[in-house]
VEXTORGU-194942 format. One line per field, with one value per residue (C-alpha): residue number from 1; residue in one letter; y, x, z. Coordinates in steps of 0.5 Angstrom, whole numbers, plus 500, padded with zeros to 3 digits. Example, Ala and Ser with C-alpha at 12.3 -4.5 7.8 and 13.67 -1.06 7.14 Angstrom:
REM VEXTORGU-194942
resi <- c(1 | 2);
resn <- c(A | S);
north <- c(491 | 498);
east <- c(525 | 527);
up <- c(516 | 514);
//
This chain:
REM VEXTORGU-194942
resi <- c(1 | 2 | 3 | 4 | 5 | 6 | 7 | 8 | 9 | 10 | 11 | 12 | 13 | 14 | 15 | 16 | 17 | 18 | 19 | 20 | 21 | 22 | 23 | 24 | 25 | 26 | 27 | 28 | 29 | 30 | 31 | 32 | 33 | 34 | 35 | 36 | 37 | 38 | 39 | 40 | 41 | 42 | 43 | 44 | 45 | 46 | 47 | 48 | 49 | 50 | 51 | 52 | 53 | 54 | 55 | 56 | 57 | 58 | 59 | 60 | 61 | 62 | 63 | 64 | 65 | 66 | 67 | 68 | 69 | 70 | 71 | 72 | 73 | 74 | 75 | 76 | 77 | 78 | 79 | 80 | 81 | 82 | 83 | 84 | 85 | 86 | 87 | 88 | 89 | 90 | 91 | 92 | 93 | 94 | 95 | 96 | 97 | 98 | 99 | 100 | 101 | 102 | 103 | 104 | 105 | 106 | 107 | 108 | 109 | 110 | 111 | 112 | 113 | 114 | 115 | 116 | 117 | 118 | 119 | 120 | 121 | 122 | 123 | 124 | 125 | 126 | 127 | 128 | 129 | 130 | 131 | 132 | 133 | 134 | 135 | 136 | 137 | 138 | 139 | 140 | 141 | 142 | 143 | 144 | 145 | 146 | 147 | 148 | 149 | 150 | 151 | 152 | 153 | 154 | 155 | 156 | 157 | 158 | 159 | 160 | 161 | 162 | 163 | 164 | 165 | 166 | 167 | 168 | 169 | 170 | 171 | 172 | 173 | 174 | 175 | 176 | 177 | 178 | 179 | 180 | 181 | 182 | 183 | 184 | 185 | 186 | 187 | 188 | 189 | 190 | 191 | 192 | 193 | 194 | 195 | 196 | 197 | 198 | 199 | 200 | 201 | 202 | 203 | 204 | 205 | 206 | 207 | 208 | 209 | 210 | 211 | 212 | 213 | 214 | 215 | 216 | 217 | 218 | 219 | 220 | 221 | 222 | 223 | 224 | 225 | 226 | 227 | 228 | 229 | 230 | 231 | 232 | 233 | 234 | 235 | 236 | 237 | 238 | 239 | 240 | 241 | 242 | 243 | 244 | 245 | 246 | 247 | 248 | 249 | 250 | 251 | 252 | 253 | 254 | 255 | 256 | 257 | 258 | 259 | 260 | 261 | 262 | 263 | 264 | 265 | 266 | 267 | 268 | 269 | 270 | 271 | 272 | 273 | 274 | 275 | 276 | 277 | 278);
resn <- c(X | X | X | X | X | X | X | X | X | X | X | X | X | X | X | X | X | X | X | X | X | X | X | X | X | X | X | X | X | X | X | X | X | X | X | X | X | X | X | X | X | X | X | X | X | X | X | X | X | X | X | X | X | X | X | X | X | X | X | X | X | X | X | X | X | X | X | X | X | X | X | X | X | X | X | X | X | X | X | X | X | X | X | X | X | X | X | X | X | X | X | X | X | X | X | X | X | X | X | X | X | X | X | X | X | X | X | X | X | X | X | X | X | X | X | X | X | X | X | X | X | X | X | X | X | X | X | X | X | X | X | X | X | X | X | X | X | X | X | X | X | X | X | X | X | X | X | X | X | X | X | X | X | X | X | X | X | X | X | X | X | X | X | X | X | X | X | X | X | X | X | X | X | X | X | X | X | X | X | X | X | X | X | X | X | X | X | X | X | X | X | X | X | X | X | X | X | X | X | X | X | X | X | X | X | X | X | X | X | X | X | X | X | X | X | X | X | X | X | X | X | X | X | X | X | X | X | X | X | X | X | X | X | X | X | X | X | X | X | X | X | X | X | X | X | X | X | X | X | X | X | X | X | X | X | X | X | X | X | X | X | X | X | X | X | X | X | X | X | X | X | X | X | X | X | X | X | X);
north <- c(345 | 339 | 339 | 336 | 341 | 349 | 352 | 355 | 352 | 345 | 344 | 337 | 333 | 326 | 321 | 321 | 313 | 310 | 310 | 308 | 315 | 318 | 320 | 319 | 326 | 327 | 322 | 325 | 331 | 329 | 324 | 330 | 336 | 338 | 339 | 338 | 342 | 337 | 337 | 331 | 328 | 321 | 321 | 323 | 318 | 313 | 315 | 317 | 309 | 308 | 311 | 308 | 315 | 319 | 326 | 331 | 334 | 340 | 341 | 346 | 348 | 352 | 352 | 355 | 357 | 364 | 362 | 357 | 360 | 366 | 361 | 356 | 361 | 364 | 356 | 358 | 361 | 355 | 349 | 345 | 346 | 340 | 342 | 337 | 336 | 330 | 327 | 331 | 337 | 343 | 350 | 347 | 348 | 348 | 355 | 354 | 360 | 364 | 360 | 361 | 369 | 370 | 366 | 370 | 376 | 374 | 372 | 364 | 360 | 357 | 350 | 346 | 338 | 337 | 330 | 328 | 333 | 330 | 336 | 335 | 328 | 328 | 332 | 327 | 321 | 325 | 326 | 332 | 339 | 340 | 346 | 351 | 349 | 353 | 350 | 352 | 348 | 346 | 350 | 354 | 349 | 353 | 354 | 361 | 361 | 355 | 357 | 364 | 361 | 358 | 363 | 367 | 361 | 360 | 364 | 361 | 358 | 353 | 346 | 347 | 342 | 343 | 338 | 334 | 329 | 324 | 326 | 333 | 330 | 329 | 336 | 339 | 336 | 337 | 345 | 345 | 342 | 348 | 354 | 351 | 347 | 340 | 340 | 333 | 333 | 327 | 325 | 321 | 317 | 314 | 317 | 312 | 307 | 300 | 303 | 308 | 310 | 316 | 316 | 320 | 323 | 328 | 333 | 331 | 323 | 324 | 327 | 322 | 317 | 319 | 322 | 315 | 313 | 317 | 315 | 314 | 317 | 323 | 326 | 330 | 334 | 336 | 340 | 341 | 348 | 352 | 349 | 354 | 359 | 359 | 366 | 370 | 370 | 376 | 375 | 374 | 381 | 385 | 383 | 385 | 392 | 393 | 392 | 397 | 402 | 403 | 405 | 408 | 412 | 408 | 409 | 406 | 401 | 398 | 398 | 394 | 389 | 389 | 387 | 382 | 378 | 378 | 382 | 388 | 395 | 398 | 393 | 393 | 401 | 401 | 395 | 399 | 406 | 401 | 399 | 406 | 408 | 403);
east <- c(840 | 835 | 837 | 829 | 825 | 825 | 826 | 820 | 815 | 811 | 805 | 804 | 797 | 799 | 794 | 789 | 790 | 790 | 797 | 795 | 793 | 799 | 800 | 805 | 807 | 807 | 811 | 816 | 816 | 818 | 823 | 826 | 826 | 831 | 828 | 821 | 818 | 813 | 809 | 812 | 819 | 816 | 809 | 813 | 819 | 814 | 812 | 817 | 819 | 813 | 816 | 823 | 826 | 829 | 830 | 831 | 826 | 826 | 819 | 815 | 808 | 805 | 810 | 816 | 813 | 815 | 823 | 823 | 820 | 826 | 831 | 826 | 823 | 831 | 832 | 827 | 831 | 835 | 832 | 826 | 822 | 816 | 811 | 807 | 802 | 801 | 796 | 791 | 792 | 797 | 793 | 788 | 787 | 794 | 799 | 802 | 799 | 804 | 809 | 805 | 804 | 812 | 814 | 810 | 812 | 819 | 818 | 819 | 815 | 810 | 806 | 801 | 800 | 793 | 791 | 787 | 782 | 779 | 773 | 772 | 772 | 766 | 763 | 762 | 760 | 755 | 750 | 749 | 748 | 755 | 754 | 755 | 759 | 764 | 770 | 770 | 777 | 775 | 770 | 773 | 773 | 770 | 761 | 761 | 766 | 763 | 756 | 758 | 762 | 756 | 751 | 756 | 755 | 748 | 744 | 750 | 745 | 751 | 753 | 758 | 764 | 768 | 773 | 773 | 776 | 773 | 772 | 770 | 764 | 758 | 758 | 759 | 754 | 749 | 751 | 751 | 743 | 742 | 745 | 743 | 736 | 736 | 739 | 741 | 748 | 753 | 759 | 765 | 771 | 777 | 776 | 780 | 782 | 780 | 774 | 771 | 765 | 760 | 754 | 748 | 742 | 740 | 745 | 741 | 740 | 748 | 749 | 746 | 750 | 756 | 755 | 758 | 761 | 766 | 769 | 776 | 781 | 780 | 773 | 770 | 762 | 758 | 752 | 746 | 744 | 738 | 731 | 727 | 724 | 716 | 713 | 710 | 703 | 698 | 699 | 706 | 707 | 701 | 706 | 711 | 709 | 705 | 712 | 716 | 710 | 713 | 719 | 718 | 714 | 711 | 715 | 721 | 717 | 715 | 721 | 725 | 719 | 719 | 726 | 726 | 720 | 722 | 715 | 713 | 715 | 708 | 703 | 706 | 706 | 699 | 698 | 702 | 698 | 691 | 694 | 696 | 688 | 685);
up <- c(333 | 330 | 323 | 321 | 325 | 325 | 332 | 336 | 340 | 339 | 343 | 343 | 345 | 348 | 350 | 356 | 357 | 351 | 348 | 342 | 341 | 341 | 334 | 329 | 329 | 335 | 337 | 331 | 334 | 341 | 338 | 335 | 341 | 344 | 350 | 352 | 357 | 362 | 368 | 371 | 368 | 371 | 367 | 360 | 361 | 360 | 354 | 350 | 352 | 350 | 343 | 343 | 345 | 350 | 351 | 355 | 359 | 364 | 369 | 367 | 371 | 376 | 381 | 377 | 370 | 372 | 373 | 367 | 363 | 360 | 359 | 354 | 351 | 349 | 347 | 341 | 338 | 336 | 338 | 337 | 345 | 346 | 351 | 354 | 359 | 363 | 358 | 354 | 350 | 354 | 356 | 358 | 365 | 365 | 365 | 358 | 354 | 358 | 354 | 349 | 349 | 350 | 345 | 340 | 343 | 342 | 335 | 335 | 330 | 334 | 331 | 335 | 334 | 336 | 338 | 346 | 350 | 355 | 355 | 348 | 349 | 354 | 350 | 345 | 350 | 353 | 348 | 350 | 345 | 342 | 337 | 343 | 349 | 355 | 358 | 366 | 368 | 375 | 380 | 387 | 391 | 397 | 397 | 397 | 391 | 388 | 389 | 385 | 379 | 378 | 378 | 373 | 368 | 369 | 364 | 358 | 353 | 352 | 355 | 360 | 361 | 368 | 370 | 377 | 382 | 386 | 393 | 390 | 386 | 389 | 392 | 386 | 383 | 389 | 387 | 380 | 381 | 387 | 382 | 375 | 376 | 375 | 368 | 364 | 365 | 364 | 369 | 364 | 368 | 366 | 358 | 353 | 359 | 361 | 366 | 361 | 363 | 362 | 368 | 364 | 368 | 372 | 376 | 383 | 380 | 379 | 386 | 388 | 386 | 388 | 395 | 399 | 392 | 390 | 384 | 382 | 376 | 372 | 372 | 367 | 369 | 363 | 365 | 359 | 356 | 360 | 357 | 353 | 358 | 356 | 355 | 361 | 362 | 362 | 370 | 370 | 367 | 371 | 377 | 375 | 372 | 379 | 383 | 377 | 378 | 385 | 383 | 376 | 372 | 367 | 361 | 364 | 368 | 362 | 359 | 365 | 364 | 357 | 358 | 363 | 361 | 354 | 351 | 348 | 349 | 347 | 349 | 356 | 357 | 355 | 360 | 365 | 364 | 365 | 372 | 374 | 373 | 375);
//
């Protein structure tokens, strides 16, 4: 058992690029472990020598989380056990909150050592409303599936983040604009590498430009909030109290509209009795 760290769980961010970013503590955590659990031994050799270390690693990702993930959790018990991802902060996007949940449920003390995200990152170059924001990992990769993610999302009034790859991009930018609108939206690359870059616009101007140029390196799409949405006219409420008084009475079709126009119960029901008698 290492001597200068409790045993449990270490959840460690590592950098997105720049290793630089790897912070002390972090790079102390993963000097002391006595395993580090890591999607690809090859992506974290290079950074423990980057630090001067070497440690023992064992993979853990989607393909074996289920067998491999019994033993590490035993190992909690008594030993410091690293988790890390190829680059950026573990769980996200990733299947580390399983570890997570079973460790605690087991009892293991479990510390996190934040540093690099890639979506928050983003979030921070694009200009883009921060107050509120929702994290969508990647979006399906067939249309119809797509297309349905995407209109789940689309009445969120927050900024949405999602992750994708190059060849992916134009068609889901050309899908976001078709279920969204054309929103301001953002597309980052490369975060904290020598081609940085954050391409700003709309989602048709972006799908536009990347339609014969896929880009290269890690991508993340940020997607603005819904405009505010202008109040309904007189002849936009008449309309839809017409159509609802085809299929209610009046007091629940001045409701149904009330709650979809955003408009008064009350004004709506005496504008509904009026249309019924004329």
């Amino acid at each position: 058992m290492n001597a200068e760290l409790s045993p449990g769980l270490y959840i460690v961010a590592t950098p997105i690029g720049n290793l630089g970013d790897l912070s002390s503590r972090a790079a102390q955590v993963l000097a002391r472990a006595d395993v580090i659990a890591v999607e690809d031994s090859r992506v974290t050799a290079k950074l423990l020598q980057h630090i001067g270390t070497r440690r023992p690693m064992t993979p853990y990702h989607d393909h074996n989380a289920e067998s491999v993930r019994p033993g590490l959790v035993a190992r909690m018990g008594r030993e410091v056990v690293a988790l890390v991802s190829d680059a950026g902060t573990p769980l996200i996007s990733d299947p580390g909150y399983k570890l997570v949940r079973d460790a605690r449920a087991a009892g293991h003390q479990v510390v996190t050592v934040p540093g690099p995200c890639a979506a928050v990152a983003a979030l921070t170059l694009a200009g883009l409303p921060t107050d509120r924001f929702l994290f969508l990992g990647f979006l399906p990769s067939k249309p119809g599936a797509r297309a349905t993610a995407i209109a789940e999302v689309a009445a969120v009034r927050a900024t949405l983040i999602l992750y994708e790859s190059g060849p992916r991009l134009a068609a889901t930018l050309a899908a976001l604009a078709e279920g969204l609108g054309d929103r301001e939206a953002g597309v980052a690359r490369e975060i904290t590498k020598r081609f940085e870059e954050c391409v700003t616009g709309t989602l048709s101007s972006l799908a536009a430009r990347y339609a014969d140029a896929p880009p290269k390196g890690e991508i993340v799409v940020i997607v603005a909030p819904p405009g505010e949405v202008p109040p309904a006219s007189e002849e936009d409420a008449d309309s839809a109290l017409r159509e609802a008084l085809t299929r209610l009475p009046v007091s629940k079709a001045a409701g149904e509209v009330a709650k979809r126009l955003g408009l008064d119960r009350r004004e709506l029901y005496a504008r509904a009795m009026a249309l019924k008698d004329a």
